[in-house]
Each structure stands twice: as structure tokens, then as C-alpha cells.
C-alpha positions, 0 to 999 in steps of 0.5 A: 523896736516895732512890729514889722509890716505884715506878710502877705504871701506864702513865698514870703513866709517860705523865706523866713522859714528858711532864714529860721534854719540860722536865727530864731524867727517869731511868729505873730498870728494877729486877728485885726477883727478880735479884741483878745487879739487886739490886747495881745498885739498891745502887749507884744507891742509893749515889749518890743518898745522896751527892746534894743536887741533882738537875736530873733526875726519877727513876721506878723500875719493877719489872719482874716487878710492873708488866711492861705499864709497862715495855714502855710505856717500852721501845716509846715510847723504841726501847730493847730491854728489859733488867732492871736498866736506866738510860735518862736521857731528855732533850728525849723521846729516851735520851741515856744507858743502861746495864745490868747490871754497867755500873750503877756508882756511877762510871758514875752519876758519869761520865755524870750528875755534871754534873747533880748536886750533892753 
């Protein structure tokens, strides 16, 4: 599995919101200018390789491209904005989260594995 193509609107990111309300929904916040970014992306992006199923939806934002979206997301769920950042949304509230160096391919495993087939 891949990582989608990024959102670029707040319409999009209303809508996946609202699908969260029946699937889980990851959300990637990605800096496309941050190297500590760029090795979170890597690791989700090696993580996902080695999936086959997903009981989740994924969304990517690029922060410095799409700024108005990723405040969109960090007012709706109460989560101070970080960049990179994971939020795994269940039933309309952050379930999980991490950021920065915490975005592993065995913190993925750890706390996303049971929704996960590889």
C-alpha cells in the first residue's frame, strides 16, 4: 500500500472527518521542508509497503503547502499542531498520536498492527 495523494482543502478534510464517524481515519501531517519529516514519512511509508489490508482510511497534509487545512484538523480534533504528525481517529476523537522521532515502523506496528493485515 501506498500513501495517497495529499488533501488540499478543508471541504476534503470535512469529508474524511465525517467518513471517520463509520472507519477509522489516519492522519499524516507531513513537512515537505523538515528532515525529521522526511524520516517519518520513510518509516510510514515502509509500513504501509508491508501492509495488505487496512481497516483504516489514510489522508496526508502538507503542512507548508495546505496550512489552512492542517489548522482545520488540529481545531476540529483539540490536538496542538505538530509537523510530522500521526493522529489515528476513531468514532470522531484521536485515539492515538505520536510525532516527531516517535513516528516508527514498530510504534506503527505497536499501536496500528490490529488494524492491519501483512
Amino acid at each position: 500500500m501506498e500513501l495517497p495523494s495529499p488533501i488540499t482543502t478543508i471541504e476534503q478534510w470535512e469529508a474524511a472527518y465525517a467518513a471517520a464517524a463509520t472507519e477509522p481515519l489516519l492522519i499524516f501531517k507531513h513537512s515537505t521542508t523538515c528532515s525529521i519529516s522526511s524520516g517519518a514519512y520513510d518509516e510510514l511509508s515502509n509500513w504501509l509497503e508491508d501492509a495488505t489490508m487496512l481497516s483504516f482510511q489514510i489522508i496526508t497534509v502538507l503542512v507548508p503547502e495546505s496550512r489552512p487545512v492542517s489548522n482545520a484538523i488540529s481545531e476540529k480534533l483539540g490536538m496542538k499542531h505538530e509537523s510530522p504528525q500521526l493522529l489515528f481517529v476513531q468514532n470522531g476523537s484521536v485515539t492515538w498520536h505520536a510525532s516527531h522521532w516517535r513516528i516508527t515502523y514498530s510504534t506503527l506496528d505497536e499501536h496500528l498492527g490490529t488494524h492491519c493485515e501483512k
